[in-house]
N, C-alpha and C positions, 0 to 999 in steps of 0.2 A: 504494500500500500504506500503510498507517494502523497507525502504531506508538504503542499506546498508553504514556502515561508519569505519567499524572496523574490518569486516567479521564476528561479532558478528550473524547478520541476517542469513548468509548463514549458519553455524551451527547451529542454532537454526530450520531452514526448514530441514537441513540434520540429523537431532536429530528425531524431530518428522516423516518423512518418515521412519527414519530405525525401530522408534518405532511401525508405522503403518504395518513392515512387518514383527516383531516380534508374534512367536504363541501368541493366546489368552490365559493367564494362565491356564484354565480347561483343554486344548490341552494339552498345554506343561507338566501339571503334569499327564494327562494320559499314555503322550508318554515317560516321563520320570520315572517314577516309576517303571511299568514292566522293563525297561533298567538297573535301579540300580540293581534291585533285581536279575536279572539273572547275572550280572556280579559277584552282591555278592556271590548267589548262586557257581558258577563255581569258585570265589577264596575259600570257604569253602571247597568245592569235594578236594582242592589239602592237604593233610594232611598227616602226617610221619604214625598214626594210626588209621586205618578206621574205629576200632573199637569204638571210642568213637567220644559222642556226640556232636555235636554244642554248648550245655549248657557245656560240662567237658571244650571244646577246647578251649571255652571260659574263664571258670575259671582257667586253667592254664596260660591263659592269664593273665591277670587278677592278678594273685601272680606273676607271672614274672617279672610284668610292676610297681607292687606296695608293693610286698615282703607280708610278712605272715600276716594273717588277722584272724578272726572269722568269723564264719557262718553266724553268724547274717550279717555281713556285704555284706558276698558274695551273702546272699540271696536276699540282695538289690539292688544290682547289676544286679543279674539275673532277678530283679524282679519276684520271686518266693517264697513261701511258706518256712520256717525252714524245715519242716518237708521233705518237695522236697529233698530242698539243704541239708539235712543229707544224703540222697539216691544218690547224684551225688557226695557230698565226699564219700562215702565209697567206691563206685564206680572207684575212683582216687587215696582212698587209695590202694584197693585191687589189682588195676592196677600196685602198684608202683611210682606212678608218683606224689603222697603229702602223708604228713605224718599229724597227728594231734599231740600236744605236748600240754602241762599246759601252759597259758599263763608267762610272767617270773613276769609281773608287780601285775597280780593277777591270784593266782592257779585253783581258780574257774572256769577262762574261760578258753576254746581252743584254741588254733590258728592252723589254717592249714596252709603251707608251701609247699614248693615245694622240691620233693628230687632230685637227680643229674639224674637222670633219665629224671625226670618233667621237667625239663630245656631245659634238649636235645632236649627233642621232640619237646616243644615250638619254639624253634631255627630250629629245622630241621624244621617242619611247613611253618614256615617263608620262611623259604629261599625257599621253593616249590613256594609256593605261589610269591615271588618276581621272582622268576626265570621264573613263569608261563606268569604275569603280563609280565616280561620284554620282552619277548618273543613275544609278543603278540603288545605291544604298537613299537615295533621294526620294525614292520610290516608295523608303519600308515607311511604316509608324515608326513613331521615337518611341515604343515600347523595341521595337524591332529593332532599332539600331543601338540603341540604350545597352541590351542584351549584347548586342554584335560590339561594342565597345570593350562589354567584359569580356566576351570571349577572345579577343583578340591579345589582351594580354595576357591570356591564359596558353593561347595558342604558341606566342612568341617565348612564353615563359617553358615552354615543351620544346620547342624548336632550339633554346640556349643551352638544353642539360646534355 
C-alpha cells in the first residue's frame, strides 16, 4: 500500500505507467531506423550537384567544417580504403571543387583543400537542404515540432556515444 506524503508516490505510479506504455525497445528501433534513414535519404536527394557522390558530398563537407587535411585522414573518415579515397579526390579535383597542394609543415605529404568553387556548393547544399527541412517541419503543429526539438537532441546525443 503506497501512502502518499509528498506527491513523491503519485509520480513514481505516473513514471512507471507512462513507462508501461512506452514501445518495447526492439519496436521502437525497428520503427525508428527505417524513419531516420528515409529522412536522411530525402535530405541527401537535395544537393546544388547531382553529379556527385554521397562519399565526395561528404568530403567537401568534411574540408569545409574542418579546413584542408590529407587523404589518409579523409579516408578515415569515410571509412574507406586510401586507395578508394584517391578515386573520390581526383574525382573532386577534376570536378573543381578541391585542389591537392604539398603539405606546408612537411613536402612529402598532400593536403587537399577546398577551392572557391568547393565552398559554394557546400553552402549552396546546405541551404537546399535547410530550406527543404524548413519547409517541411513548417508544416507540423508546434506540439509536432516541440516533440521533434526533443528528439533531436536525443538523436544527436546517440549519434556522439
Amino acid at each position: 500500500m503506497l501512502i502518499e506524503t509528498d506527491g513523491r508516490a503519485e509520480e513514481s505510479r505516473a513514471a512507471s505507467a507512462s513507462e508501461s506504455q512506452a514501445a518495447p525497445v526492439d519496436a521502437l528501433s525497428a520503427k525508428l531506423r527505417p524513419a531516420i534513414l528515409r529522412v536522411s535519404r530525402r535530405l541527401r536527394a537535395e544537393k546544388a550537384d547531382h553529379e556527385l557522390s554521397d562519399s565526395q558530398s561528404g568530403i567537401l563537407g568534411y574540408l569545409l567544417n574542418r579546413g584542408p587535411t590529407t587523404p589518409g585522414a579523409l579516408a578515415a573518415f569515410e571509412r574507406v580504403t586510401p586507395p578508394s579515397m584517391n578515386r573520390t579526390i581526383n574525382a573532386l579535383v577534376a570536378a573543381g571543387y578541391a585542389v591537392r597542394s604539398p603539405s606546408v609543415d612537411d613536402g612529402r605529404k598532400v593536403v587537399v583543400s577546398l577551392t572557391a568553387a568547393g565552398t559554394a556548393l557546400v553552402k549552396e547544399t546546405r541551404r537546399q537542404r535547410d530550406a527543404w527541412l524548413y519547409q517541411q517541419l513548417a508544416e507540423l503543429s508546434t506540439d509536432d515540432r516541440h516533440t521533434l526539438d526533443r528528439a533531436a537532441d536525443i538523436l544527436r546525443a546517440l549519434a556522439d556515444r
